[in-house]
Backbone as XML, in Angstrom:
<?xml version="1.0"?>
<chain id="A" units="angstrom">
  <residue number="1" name="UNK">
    <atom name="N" x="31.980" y="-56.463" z="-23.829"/>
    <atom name="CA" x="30.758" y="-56.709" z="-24.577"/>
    <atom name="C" x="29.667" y="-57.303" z="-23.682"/>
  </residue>
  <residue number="2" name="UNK">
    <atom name="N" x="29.914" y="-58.213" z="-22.682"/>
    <atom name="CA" x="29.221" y="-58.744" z="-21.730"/>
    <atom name="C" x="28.441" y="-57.569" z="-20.849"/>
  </residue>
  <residue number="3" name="UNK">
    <atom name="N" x="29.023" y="-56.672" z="-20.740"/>
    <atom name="CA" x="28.576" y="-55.837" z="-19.772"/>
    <atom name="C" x="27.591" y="-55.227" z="-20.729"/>
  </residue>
  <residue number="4" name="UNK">
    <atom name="N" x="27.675" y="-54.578" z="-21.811"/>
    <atom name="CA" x="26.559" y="-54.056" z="-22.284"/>
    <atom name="C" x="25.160" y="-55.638" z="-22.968"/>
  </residue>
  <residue number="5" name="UNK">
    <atom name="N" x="25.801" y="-56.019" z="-22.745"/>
    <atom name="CA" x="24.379" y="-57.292" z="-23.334"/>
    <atom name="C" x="23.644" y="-57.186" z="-21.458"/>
  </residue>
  <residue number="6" name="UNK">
    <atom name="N" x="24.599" y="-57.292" z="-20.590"/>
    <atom name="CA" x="24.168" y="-57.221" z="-19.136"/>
    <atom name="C" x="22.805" y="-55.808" z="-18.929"/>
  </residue>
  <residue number="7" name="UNK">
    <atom name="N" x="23.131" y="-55.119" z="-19.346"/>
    <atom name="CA" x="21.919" y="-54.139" z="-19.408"/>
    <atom name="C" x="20.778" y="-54.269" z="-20.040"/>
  </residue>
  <residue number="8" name="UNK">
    <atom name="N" x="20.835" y="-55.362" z="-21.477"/>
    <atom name="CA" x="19.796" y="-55.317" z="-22.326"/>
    <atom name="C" x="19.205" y="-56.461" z="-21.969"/>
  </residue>
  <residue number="9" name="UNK">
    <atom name="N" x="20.177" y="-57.658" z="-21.608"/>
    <atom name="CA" x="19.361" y="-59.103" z="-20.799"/>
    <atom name="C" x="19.978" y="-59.207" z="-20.178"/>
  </residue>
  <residue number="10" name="UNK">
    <atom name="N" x="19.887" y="-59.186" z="-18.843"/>
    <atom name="CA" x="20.483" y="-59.553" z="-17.837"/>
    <atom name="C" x="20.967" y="-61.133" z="-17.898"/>
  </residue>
  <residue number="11" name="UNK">
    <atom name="N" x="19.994" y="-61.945" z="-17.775"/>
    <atom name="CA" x="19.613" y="-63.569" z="-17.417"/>
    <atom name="C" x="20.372" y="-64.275" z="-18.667"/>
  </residue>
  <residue number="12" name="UNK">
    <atom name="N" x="20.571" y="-63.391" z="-20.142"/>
    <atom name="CA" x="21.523" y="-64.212" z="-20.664"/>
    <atom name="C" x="23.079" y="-63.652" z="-20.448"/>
  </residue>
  <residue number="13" name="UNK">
    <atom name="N" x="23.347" y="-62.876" z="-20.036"/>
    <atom name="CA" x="24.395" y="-62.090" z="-19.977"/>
    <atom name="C" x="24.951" y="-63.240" z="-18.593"/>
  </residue>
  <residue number="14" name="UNK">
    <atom name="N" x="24.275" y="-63.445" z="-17.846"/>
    <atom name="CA" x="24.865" y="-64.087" z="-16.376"/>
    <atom name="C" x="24.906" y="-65.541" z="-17.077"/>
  </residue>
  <residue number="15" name="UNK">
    <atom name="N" x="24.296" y="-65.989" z="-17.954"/>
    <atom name="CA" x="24.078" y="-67.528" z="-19.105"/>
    <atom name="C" x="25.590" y="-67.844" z="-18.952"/>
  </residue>
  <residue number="16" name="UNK">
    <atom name="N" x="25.624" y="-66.301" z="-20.208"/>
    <atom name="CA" x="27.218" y="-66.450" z="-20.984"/>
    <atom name="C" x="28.471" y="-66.412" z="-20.427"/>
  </residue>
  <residue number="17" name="UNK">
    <atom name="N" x="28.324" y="-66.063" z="-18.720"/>
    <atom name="CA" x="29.200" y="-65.567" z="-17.847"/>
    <atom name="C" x="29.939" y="-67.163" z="-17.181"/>
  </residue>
  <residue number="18" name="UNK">
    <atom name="N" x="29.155" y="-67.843" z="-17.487"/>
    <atom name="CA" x="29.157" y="-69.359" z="-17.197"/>
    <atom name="C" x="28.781" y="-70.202" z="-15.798"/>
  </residue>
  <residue number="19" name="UNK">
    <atom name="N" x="27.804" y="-68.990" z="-15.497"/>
    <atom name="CA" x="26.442" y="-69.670" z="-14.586"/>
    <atom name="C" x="25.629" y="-69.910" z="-15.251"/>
  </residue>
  <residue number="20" name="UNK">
    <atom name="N" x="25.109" y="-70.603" z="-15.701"/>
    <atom name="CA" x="23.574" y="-71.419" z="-16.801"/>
    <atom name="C" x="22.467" y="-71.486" z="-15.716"/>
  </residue>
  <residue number="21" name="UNK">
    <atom name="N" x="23.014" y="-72.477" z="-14.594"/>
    <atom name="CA" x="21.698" y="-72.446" z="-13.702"/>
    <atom name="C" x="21.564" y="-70.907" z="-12.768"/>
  </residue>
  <residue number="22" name="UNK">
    <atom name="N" x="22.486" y="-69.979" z="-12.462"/>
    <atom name="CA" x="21.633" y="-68.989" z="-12.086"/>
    <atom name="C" x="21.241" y="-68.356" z="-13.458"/>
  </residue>
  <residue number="23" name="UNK">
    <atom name="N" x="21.319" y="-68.528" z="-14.633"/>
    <atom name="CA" x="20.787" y="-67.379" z="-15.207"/>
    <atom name="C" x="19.618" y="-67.881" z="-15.694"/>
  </residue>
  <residue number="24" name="UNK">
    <atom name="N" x="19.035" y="-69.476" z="-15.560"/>
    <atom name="CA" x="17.871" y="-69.678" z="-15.764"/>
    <atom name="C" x="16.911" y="-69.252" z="-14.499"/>
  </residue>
  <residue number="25" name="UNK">
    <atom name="N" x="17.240" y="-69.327" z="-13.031"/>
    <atom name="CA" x="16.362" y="-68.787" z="-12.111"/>
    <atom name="C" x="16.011" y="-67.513" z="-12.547"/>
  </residue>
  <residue number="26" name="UNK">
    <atom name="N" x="17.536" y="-66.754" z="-12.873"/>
    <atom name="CA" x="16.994" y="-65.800" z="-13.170"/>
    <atom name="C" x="15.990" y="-64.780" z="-13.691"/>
  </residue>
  <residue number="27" name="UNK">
    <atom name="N" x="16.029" y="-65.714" z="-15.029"/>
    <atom name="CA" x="14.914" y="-65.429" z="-15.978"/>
    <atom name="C" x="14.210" y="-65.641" z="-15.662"/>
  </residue>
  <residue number="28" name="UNK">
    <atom name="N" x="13.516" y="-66.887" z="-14.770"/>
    <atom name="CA" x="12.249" y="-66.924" z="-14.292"/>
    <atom name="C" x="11.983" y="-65.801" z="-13.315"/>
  </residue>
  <residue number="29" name="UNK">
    <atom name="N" x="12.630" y="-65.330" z="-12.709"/>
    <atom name="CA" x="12.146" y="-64.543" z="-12.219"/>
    <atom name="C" x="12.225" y="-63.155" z="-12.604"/>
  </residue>
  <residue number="30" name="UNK">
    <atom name="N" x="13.140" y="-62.826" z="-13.681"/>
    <atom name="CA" x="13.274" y="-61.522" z="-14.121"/>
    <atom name="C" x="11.645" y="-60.873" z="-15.106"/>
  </residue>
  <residue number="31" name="UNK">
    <atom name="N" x="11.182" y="-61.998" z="-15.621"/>
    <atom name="CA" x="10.344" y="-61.896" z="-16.161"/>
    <atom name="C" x="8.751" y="-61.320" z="-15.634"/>
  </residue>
  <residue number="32" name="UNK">
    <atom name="N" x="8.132" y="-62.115" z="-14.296"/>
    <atom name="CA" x="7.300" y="-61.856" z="-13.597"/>
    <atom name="C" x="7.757" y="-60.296" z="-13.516"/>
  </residue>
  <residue number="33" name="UNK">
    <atom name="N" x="8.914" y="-60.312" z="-12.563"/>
    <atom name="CA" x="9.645" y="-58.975" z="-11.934"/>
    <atom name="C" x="9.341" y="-57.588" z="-13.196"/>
  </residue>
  <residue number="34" name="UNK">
    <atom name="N" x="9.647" y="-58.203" z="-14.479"/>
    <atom name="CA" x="9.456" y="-56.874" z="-15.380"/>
    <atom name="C" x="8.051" y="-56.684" z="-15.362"/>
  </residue>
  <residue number="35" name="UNK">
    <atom name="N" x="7.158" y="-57.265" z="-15.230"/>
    <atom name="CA" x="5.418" y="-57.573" z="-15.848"/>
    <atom name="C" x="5.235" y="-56.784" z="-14.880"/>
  </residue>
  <residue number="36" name="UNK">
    <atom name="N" x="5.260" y="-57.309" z="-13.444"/>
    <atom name="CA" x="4.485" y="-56.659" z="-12.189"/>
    <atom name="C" x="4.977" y="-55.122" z="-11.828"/>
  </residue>
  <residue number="37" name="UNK">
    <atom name="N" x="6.188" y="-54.967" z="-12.396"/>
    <atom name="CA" x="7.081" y="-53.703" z="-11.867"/>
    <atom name="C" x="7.157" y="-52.577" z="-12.600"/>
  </residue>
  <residue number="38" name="UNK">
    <atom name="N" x="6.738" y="-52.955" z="-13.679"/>
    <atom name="CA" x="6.343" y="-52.000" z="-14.720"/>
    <atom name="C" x="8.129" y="-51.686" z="-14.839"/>
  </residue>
  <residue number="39" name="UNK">
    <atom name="N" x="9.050" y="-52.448" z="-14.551"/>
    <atom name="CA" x="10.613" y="-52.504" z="-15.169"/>
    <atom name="C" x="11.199" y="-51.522" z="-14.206"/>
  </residue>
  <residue number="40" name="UNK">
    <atom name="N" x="11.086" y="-51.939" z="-13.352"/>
    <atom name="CA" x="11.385" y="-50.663" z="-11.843"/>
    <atom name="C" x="12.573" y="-51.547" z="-11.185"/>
  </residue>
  <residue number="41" name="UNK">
    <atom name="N" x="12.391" y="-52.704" z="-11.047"/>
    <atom name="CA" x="13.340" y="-53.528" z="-10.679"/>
    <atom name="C" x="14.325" y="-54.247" z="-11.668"/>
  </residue>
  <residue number="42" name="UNK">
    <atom name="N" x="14.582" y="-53.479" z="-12.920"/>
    <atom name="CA" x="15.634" y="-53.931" z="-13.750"/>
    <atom name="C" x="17.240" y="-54.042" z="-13.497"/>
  </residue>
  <residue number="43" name="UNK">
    <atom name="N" x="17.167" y="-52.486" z="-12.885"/>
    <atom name="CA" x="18.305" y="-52.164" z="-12.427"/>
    <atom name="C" x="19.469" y="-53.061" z="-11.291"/>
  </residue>
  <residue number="44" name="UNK">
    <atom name="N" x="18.186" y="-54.124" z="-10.768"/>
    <atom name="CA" x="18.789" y="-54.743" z="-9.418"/>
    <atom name="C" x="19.274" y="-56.346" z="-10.639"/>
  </residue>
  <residue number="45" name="UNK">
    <atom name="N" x="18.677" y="-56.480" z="-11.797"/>
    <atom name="CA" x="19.309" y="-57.519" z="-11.930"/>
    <atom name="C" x="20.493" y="-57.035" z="-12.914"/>
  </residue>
  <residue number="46" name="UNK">
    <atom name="N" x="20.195" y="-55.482" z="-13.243"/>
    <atom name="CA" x="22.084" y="-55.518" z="-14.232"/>
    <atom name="C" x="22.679" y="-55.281" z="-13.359"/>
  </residue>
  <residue number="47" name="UNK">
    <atom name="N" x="22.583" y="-55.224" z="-12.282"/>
    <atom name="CA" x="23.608" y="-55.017" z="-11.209"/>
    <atom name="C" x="24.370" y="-56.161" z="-10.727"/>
  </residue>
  <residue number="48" name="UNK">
    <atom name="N" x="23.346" y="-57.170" z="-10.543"/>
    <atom name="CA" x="23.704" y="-58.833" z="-10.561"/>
    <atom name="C" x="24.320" y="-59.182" z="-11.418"/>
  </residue>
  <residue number="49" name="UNK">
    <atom name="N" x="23.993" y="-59.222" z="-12.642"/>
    <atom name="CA" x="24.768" y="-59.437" z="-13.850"/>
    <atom name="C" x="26.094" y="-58.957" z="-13.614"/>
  </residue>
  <residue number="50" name="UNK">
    <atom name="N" x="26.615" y="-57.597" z="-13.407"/>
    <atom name="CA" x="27.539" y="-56.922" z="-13.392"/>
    <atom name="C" x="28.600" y="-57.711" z="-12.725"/>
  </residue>
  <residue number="51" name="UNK">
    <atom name="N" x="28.018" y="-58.054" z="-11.346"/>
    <atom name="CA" x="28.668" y="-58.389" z="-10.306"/>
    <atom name="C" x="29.257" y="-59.822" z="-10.786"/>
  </residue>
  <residue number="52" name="UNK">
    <atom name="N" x="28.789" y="-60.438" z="-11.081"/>
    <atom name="CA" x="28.826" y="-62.026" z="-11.804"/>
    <atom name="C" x="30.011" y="-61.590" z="-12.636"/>
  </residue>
  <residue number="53" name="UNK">
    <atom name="N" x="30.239" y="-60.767" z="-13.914"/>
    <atom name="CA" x="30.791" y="-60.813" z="-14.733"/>
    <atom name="C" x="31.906" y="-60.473" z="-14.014"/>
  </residue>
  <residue number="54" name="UNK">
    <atom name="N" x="31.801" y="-59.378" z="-13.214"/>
    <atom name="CA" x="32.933" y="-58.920" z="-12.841"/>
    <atom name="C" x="33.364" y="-60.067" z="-11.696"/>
  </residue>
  <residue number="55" name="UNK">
    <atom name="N" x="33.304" y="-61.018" z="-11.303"/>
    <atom name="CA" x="34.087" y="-62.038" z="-10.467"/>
    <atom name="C" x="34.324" y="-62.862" z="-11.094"/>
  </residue>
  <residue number="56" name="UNK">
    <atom name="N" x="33.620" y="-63.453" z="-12.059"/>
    <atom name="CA" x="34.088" y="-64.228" z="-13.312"/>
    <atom name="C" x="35.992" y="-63.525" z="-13.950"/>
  </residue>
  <residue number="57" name="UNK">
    <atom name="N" x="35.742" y="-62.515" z="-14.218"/>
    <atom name="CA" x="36.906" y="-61.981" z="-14.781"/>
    <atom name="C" x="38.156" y="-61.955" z="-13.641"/>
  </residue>
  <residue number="58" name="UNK">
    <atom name="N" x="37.631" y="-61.406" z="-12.283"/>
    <atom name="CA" x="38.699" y="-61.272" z="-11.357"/>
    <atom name="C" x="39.189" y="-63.004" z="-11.254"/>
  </residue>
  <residue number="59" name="UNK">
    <atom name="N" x="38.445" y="-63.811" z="-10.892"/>
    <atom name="CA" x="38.951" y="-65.062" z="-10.750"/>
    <atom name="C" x="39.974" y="-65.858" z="-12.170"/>
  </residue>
  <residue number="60" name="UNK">
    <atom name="N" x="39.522" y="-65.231" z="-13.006"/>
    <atom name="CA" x="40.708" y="-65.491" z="-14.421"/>
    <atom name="C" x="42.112" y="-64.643" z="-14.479"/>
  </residue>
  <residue number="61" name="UNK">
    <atom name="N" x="42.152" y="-64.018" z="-13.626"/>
    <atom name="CA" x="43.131" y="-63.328" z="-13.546"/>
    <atom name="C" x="43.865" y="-63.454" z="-12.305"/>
  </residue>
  <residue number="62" name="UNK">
    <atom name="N" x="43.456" y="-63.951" z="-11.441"/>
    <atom name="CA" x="44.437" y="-65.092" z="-10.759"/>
    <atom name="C" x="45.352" y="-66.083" z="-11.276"/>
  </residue>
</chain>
């Protein structure tokens, strides 16, 4: 479920992942990033997101 909220908000998706403080940089900066980019650079933060979730999970499974 994380992974698809990761596409629609990135910055809370990395929140819920249980980084709080990167997913508040995040947002600050995801935001400018959508305005100026006309949403061209979205892709680089569900990718971040992704990556987060997915080491979050590998490290629980240790």
């Amino acid at each position: 479920m994380n992974y698809v909220l990761a596409i629609l908000l990135p910055p809370l998706s990395i929140f819920l992942a249980g980084r709080p403080i990167l997913g508040i940089v995040t947002f600050l900066i995801w935001i400018p990033a959508l305005l100026f980019s006309g949403g061209l650079t979205h892709p680089m933060f569900i990718l971040l997101a992704w990556f987060i979730i997915f080491e979050r999970r590998n490290r629980h499974l240790r």
